[in-house]
N, C-alpha and C positions, 0 to 999 in steps of 0.2 A: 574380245577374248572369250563370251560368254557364247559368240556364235562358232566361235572356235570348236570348244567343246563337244555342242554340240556334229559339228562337220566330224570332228573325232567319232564319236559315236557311230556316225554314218558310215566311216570306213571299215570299224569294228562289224558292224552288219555285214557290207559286203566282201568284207572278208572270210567272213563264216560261209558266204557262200560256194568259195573257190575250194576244191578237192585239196588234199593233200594233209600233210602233220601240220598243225598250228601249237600255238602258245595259248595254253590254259585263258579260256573267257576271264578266269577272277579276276587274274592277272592284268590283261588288258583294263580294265573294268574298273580296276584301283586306282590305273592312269586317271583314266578319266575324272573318277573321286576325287584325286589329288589335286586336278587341275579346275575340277570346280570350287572347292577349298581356294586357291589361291586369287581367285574373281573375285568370290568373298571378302577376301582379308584385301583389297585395294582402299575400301572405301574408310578404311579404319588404317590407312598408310598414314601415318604422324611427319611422316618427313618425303625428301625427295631421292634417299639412296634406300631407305625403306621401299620407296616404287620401285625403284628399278631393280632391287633385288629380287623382290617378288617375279619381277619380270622374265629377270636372269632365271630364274629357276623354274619360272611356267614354263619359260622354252625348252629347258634341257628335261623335263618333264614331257615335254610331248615330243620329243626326240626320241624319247626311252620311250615313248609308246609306240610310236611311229613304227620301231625298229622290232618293237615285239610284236606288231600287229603282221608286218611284211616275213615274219621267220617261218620257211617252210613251201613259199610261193616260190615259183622257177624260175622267174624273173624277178627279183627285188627292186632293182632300180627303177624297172616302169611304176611301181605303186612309190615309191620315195622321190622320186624327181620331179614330181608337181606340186609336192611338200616342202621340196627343197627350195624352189621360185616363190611359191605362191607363200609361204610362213613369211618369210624374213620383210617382203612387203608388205602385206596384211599388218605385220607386227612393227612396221617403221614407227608411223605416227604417234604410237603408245611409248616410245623411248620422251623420257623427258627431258634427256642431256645428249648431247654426242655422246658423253664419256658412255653412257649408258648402251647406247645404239652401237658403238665400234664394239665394246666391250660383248653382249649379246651377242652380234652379228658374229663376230670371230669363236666364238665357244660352239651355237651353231651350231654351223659349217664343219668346226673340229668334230665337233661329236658326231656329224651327219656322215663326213667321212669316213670317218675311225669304222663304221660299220660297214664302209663299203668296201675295203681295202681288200677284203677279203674274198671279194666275187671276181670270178674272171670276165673283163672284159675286154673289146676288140678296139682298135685304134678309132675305130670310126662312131664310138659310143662314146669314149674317152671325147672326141673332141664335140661331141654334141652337149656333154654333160657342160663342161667349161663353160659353151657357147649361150647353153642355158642360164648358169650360173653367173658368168663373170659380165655377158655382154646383157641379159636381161636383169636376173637376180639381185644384184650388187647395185648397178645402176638405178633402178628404178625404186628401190627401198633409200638411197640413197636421198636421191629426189624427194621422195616421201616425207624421209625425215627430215629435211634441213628445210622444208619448205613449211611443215607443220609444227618445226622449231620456232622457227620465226617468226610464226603466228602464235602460238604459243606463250615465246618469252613474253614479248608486247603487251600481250593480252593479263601474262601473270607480273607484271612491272606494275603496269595502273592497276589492277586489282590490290595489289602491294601498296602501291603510293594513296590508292585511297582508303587500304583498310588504318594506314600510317596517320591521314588527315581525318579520319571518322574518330581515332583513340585517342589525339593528340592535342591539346590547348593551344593553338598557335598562339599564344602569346607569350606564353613562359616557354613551352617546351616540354612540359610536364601530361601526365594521363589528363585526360578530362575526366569528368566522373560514370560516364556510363563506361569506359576503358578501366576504369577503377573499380569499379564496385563487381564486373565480369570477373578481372582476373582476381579480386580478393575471394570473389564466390568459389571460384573453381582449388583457390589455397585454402579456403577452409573446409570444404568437400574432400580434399587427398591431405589432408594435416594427421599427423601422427597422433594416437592418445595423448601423450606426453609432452607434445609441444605447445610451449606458448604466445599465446599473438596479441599484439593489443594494438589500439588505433589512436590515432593524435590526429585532435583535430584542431585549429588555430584558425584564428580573424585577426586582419591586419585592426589595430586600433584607429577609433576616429578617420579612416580612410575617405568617408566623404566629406570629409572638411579639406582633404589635401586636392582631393579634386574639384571640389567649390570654390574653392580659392588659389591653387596655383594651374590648372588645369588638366586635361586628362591624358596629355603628355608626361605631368609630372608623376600622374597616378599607377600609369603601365609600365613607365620606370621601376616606379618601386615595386608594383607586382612583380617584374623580371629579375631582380635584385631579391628578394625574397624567395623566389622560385632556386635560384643559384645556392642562396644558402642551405636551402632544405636538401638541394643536390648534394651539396657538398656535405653536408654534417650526417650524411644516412648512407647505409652500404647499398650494393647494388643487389643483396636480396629482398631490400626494403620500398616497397609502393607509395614513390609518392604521388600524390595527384592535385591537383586544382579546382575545388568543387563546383567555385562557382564564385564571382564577385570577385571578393576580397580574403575568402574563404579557402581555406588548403586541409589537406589530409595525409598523413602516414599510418602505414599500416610495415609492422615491424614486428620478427621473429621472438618476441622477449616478452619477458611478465612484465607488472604494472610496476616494478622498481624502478626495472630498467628503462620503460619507456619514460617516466616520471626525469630521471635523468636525461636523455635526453632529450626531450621536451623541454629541462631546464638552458639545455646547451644553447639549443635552439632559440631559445627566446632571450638569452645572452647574446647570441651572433646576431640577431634581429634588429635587438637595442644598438648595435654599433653603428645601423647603416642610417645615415644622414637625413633628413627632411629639408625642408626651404624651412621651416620652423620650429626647428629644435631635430630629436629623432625619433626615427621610426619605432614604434611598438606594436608587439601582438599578444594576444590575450590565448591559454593555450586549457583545452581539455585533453585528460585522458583516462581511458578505459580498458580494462582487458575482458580478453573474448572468454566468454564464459561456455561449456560444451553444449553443443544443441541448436544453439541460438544463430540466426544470419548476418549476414555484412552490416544491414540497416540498423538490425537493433541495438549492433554493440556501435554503431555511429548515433546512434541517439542518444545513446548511454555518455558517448566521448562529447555530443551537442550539450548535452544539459550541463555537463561538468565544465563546457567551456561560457555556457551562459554567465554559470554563476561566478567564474573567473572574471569574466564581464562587468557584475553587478556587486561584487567585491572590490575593484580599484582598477580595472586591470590591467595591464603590463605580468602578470602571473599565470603562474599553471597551476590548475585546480586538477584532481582527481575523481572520478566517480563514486559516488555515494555506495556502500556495499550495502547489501540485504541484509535483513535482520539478523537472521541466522547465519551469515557469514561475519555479520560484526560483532555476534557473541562470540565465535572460534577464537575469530581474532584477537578480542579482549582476553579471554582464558588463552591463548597460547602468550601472550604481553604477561600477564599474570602468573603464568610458568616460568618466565626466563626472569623476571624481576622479585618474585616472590608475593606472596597475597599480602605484603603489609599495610601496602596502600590501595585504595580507592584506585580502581579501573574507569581510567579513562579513554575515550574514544576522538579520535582526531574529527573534528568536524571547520568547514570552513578556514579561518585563522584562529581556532583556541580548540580548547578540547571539550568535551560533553560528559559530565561523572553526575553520581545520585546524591541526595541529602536524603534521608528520614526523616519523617514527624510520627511522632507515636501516637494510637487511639489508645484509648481505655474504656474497657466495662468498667460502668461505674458500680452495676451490682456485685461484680467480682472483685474491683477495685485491684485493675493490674492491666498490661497491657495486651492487647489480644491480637493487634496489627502496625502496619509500619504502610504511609502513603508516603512512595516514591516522588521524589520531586523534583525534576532536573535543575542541573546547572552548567555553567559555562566557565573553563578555568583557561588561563593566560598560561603561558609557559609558565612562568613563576609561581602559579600557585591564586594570584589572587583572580576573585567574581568577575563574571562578563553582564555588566549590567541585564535586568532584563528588558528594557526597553530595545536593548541590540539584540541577546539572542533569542528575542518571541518575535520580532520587527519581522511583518509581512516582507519577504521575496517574492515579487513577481515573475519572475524566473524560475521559480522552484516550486514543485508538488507538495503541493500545504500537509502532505503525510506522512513527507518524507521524514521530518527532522519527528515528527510522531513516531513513527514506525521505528526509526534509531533509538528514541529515548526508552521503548523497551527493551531492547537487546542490551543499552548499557546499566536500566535497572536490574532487569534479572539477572549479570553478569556481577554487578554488587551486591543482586541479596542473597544470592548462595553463599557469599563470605561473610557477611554484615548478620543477618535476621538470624531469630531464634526459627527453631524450625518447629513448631507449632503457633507461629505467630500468620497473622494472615498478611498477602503484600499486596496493598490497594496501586493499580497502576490504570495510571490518567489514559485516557482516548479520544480522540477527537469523535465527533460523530461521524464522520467522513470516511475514516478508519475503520469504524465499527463496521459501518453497514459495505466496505467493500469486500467485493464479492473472492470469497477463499480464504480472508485471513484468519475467520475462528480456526481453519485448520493449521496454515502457517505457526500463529499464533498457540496450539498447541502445542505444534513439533518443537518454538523458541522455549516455550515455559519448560518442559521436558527436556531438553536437552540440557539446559540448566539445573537439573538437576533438582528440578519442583516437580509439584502436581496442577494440575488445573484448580484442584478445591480449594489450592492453598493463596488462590487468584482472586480479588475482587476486581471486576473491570469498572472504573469511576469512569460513568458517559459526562465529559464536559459540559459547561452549557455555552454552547455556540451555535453557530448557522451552520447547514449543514444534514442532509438527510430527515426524509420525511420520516412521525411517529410509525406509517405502517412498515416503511424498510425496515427501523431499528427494533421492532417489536417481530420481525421476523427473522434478524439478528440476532433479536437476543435468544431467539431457541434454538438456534446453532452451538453458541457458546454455553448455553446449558448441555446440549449433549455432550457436552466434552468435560462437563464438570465446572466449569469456572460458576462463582458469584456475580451478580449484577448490582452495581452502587448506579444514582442517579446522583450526581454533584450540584451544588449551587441551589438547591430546591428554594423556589421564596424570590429568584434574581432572574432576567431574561426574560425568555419563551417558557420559562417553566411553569406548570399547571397541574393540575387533577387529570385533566385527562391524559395528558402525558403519560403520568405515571401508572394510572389506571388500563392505559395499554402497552406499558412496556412493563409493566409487574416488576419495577425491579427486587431485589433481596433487601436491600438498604437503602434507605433516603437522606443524605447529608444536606443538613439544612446550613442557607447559609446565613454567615456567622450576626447578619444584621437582624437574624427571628428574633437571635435571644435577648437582644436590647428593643425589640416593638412590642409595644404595648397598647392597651385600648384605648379609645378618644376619651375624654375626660378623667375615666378612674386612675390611666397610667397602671393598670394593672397588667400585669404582662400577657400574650396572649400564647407563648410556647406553651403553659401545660394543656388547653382544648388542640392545638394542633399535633402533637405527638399522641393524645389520644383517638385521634382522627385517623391518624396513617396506624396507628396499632389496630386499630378497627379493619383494614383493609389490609392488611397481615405484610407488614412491613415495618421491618425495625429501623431508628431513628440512630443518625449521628448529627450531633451539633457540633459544629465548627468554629472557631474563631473567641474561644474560651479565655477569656485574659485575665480576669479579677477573679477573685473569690466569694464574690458575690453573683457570680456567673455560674460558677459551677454550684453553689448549695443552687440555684433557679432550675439548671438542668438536672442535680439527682431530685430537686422538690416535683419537676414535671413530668417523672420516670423516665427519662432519657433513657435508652441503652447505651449507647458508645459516645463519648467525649475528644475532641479533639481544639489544639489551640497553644496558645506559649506557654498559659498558665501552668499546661503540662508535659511540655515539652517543646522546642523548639525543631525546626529542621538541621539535620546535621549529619556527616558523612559519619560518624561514629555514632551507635548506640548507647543514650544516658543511663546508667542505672533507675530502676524505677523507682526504689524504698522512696526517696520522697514523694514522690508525685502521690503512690501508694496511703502514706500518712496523710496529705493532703484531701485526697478523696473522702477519706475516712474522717476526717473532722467535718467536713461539710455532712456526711451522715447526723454527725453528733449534735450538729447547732440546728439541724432539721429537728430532729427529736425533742432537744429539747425545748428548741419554738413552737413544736407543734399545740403544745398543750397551752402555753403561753398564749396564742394566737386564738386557742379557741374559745379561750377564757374571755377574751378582749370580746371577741364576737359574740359571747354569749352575754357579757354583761351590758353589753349595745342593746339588744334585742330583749332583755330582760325587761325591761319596765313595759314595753309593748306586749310582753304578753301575760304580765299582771293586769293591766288596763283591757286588756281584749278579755282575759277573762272575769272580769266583773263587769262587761257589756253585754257576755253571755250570759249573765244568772240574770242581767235587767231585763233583756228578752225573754226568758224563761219566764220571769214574775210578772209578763205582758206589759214592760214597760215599750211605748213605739220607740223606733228605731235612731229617729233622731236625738231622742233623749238619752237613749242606750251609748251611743255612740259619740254622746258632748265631750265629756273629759278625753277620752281617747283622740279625738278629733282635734283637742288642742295639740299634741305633741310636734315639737317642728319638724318631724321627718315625713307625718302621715302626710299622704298624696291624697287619698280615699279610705273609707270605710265601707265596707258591701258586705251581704249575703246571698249567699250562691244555695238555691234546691238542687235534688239529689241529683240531677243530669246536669248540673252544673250551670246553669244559666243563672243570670242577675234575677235578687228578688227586692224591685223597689227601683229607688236613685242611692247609688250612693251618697255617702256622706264626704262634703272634698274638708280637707286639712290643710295646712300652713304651705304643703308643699304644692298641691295642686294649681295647676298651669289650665288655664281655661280654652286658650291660645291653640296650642299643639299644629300652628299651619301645617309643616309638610306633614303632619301622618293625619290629617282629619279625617281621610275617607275612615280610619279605624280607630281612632280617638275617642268612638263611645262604647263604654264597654260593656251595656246594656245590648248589644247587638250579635255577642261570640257566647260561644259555649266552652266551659272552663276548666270541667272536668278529665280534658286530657292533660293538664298543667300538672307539676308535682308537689306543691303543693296544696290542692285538693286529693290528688291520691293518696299523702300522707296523714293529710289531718282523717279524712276516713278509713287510713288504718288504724289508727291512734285516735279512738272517739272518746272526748272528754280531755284529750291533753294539745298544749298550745303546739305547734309546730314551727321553728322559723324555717322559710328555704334558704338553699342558695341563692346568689345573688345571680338575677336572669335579665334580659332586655327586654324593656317592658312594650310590648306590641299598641296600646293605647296611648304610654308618653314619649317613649323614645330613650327614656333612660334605664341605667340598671338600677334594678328595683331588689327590695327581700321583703317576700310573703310571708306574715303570723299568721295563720288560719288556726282554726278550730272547730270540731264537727260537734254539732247539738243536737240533738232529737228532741223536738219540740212531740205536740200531740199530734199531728196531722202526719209530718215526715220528720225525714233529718234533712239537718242543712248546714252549711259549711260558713260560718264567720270569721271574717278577718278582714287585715290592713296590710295594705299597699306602701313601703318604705322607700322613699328615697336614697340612692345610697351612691349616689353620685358625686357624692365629694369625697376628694381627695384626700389621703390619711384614716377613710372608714377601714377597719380591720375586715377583711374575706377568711372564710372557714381555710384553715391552711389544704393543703394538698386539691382547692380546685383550682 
């Protein structure tokens, strides 16, 4: 047809050459346009009366040209009757039907003549033209066609029959999956904004057990049997196919209701059909197509959902997990139709997903300042899904998934629940943290809830899970968006200094076993040095797991900031008033204050007789008495360890003098057990006593680098005639029930 055109062309040439009146070039010229236009549009023919239309209308197109090109010449017939033979053969083999070729062939001819009727001609042209026409013309296009038909059909039969066995599972009957996943591509390509698709995906259950044991006769049964129902139970706008194995898929016009339904129908007609031992079962996911996304991802989507159908009991139809931000909608639109009175909960697995509260408190505020989100798991009825079930590792399922859910149904809760200047502490996996996009998801969730990022502390877990440098590049994502950073569990796990030292978090929740550890021997608790440690490295401190009231005066005695624990509140889907907990706080203030004085009374009158005796060892050295004689009665006291004098750079001057307490022994610390060998003057109790010259000093009680034990230094600074020098004693203070200066 394309060399047609151009032959067109060629007559249009020599046409122009013959004298006489012609038909406007543009005219002619259009033809041509028109008929190359219709060459074009073959290969984009969808059908076979589509071809032959085209066809029909090339011809009577270059008929009309034919006829404008010949208008004006003196003879017409000689330039139209080699057109009239030579078209309708040239153009046989391009029919793709009789219908098409009789039908063409006769319009023609009609048209061809319709323009001749009108020239005079002579009997003996008349019978040349026929003779052209009917004995060469007709015949030989004839031949043409049914011969190239022939060839043709045959040729488009097996092409046919094998595009039928390349799409087709010959066992069921059903699509295979590359015929499946083609035609879903090309429906979700031409799908309307508006319409909705979703996919079902199903696994016959335990299938290689029926072929392991009754054979694989029995097994292609049941696949055929299953194939029928899926035929039967879906319309014929619905795809179903055969993936692979044991494995089937539908793809269906409808949202996730609907396909949910039937999905269920489905896997009720499944359960009816018989086994050699007992009956058949399939285990069923489903998904709907979300916009954007391909064939494969919302079958992955419909795969995981049918996993965990799988790994829930199965014989069931599970649903796909939705995104965070769509299971908050979902909760507030649930929340709309039922009213906010209750607690939003979230369908997950077989029970639901709702939040409890546990309240923190400033304890210098003495009030509540935040609320740590704490999931849970409720039964139709209302009652707990233990947690040993809903925390219980899925191997089946994306360890971040039921994470990622539990925020969409805390924030969903504490837009109705929380004060709104209170802060909402929400848990995270580290896994969570550091993948990649969610600080942004993650702000778009907190915000659409009707928060702010600020009003966000993120508690990092302490689990396995993402290296310190991911999360410390994490965490300054989530600060550009505003949110806090808590580190949970500090003191349990993998957790350390330098953790924390490179992920800087805002807050450090120690966990709740700090605040009952204490020193080796003294049993003195060691919370207040480590809350002064992390305030030193500018991070504020919450202790957890506060039960007693001897708990909390240890945390306001160790300056805690924020308090958390049952004492002050437990978790719960409603908010406790505070006033108690408030009063509470406040008396532990009271019994600090007034122990403080109490305790330092105690401590001082310990230390008292030590520094009457220390200072009457100082005026014997003064009145030149030696040092062993200076330091006899003092030396009896049963706590003294040693008795020494230190010159002004701090080194030992002499042997000490040892006391009742003195340990000769000291195995593991010997290499530094003699204290004639260090310099002392960095100690503070030498810095004090030479602030304070001529008054005793007691220290605090420190770890004595020579015995090993915790010790409290009496010094006192003398100026003898040469220099000054520093005297004092070394106290044992290692037993158990000795009073420590309150507040270290």
């Amino acid at each position: 047809m394309a060399f047609t055109v151009v032959a067109f062309l060629c007559l249009v040439g020599a046409r122009n050459m013959v004298n006489g009146p012609a038909t406007p070039l543009a005219y002619r010229l259009s033809c041509a346009l028109v008929l190359a236009l219709l060459v074009m549009a073959i290969p984009r023919a969808g059908s076979i009366w589509t071809f032959g239309a085209i066809g029909v209308a090339y011809t009577l197109v270059l008929v009309a040209g034919l006829a404008l090109n010949v208008s004006g010449v003196e003879q017409p017939l000689l330039w139209v009757l080699p057109a009239m033979v030579v078209i309708p053969i040239c153009a046989a083999p391009l029919w793709l039907t009789p219908t098409h070729f009789f039908l063409g062939s006769a319009l023609f001819y009609a048209a061809a003549f319709a323009l001749l009727f009108g020239e005079p001609r002579t009997h003996e042209v008349d019978v040349v033209v026929w003779m052209w026409v009917v004995a060469i013309g007709l015949p030989t296009s004839a031949v043409f066609h049914f011969g190239f038909y022939r060839f043709r059909r045959n040729h488009f039969l097996l092409e046919s029959q094998l595009a039928q066995l390349a799409a087709t599972d010959p066992l069921t009957g059903l699509q295979n999956r590359r015929a499946f996943v083609k035609q879903a591509e090309r429906r979700l390509e031409t799908m309307a904004p508006d319409l909705q698709v979703s996919a079902i995906f199903l696994d016959i259950d335990s299938f290689k057990s029926l072929n392991d044991r009754f054979g694989h006769a029995v097994g292609d049964h049941a696949l055929h049997q299953v194939a029928r129902v899926l035929m039967d139970g879906t319309s014929a706008d619905d795809s179903v196919s055969r993936i692979g194995g044991e494995e089937f898929a539908v793809l269906l016009c409808d949202g996730l209701a609907g396909a949910l339904a039937l999905a269920e129908r489905l896997r009720g007609a499944i359960a009816a059909i018989e086994r050699p031992d007992g009956q058949l079962t399939a285990s069923f996911g489903v998904a709907e197509h979300r916009r954007g996304e391909s064939i494969m991802v919302l079958l992955d989507r419909a795969d995981e959902a049918l996993l965990r159908a799988k790994h829930s009991g199965r014989n069931r139809v599970c649903a796909e997990r939705a995104l965070p931000l769509e299971a908050l909608h979902m909760l507030f639109d649930a929340a709309h139709e039922e009213g906010d009175t209750a607690a939003r909960r979230y369908r997950w697995e077989d029970y639901y997903l709702t939040s409890h509260f546990q309240p923190l408190y400033s304890l210098s505020h003495q009030k509540q300042v935040g609320f740590e989100a704490l999931l849970r798991g409720e039964q139709d009825d209302g009652t707990l899904v233990p947690p040993v079930v809903l925390f219980a590792p899925r191997p089946s399922s994306d360890e971040g998934a039921l994470d990622r859910a539990s925020h969409a149904v805390h924030l969903a809760n504490a837009r109705k629940s929380l004060p709104c200047d209170a802060w909402l502490f929400l848990n995270i996996l580290p896994a969570t943290f550091i993948a990649e996009g969610y600080a942004d998801r993650l702000a778009t969730l907190v915000r659409t809830a009707g928060l702010e990022p600020e009003q966000v502390i993120l508690e990092i877990l302490e689990s396995h899970g993402g290296s310190v440098d991911d999360m410390s590049r994490a965490a300054a994502l989530y600060r550009e968006h505003g949110f806090l950073i808590a580190v949970d569990d500090f003191g349990a796990g993998q957790s350390n200094l330098d953790r924390l030292l490179r992920i800087r978090p805002d807050l450090v929740k120690l966990d709740g076993e700090l605040i009952r550890a204490t020193s080796h021997g003294t049993e003195q608790p060691i919370l207040p040095k480590l809350v002064s440690l992390l305030h030193q490295a500018g991070m504020l401190v919450v202790v957890e797991g506060v039960e007693t009231t001897e708990e909390l005066i240890l945390a306001v005695e160790s300056n805690v900031d924020f308090a958390q624990g049952y004492l002050l509140g437990r978790p719960a889907a409603e908010i406790a008033p505070p006033e108690p907990v408030q009063r509470r706080i406040d008396d532990a203030f009271d019994v600090i204050a007034q122990g403080r004085a109490h305790q330092y009374a105690l401590f001082e009158s310990e230390v008292e007789p030590y520094r009457v005796a220390l200072r009457q060892a100082a005026d014997g050295l003064l009145a030149g008495v030696v040092m062993g004689e200076a330091f006899a009665s003092l030396a009896t006291f049963d706590r003294c360890i040693s008795c020494f004098i230190l010159d002004d750079s701090g080194r030992q001057i002499g042997l000490e003098v040892p006391g009742p307490a003195w340990n000769s022994e000291g195995a593991s610390l010997h290499p530094v057990a003699n204290p004639r060998d260090a310099r002392w003057d960095h100690r503070p109790y030498f810095r004090n006593a030479v602030l304070l010259p001529g008054v005793a000093v007691a220290s605090n009680p420190y770890l004595s680098l020579a015995s090993g034990r915790p010790c409290v230094a009496v010094t006192l600074a003398v100026q003898f005639a040469s220099e000054r020098s520093v005297v004092g004693v070394e106290l044992d203070w290692s037993a158990v029930g000795l009073p420590w200066p309150a507040g270290d």
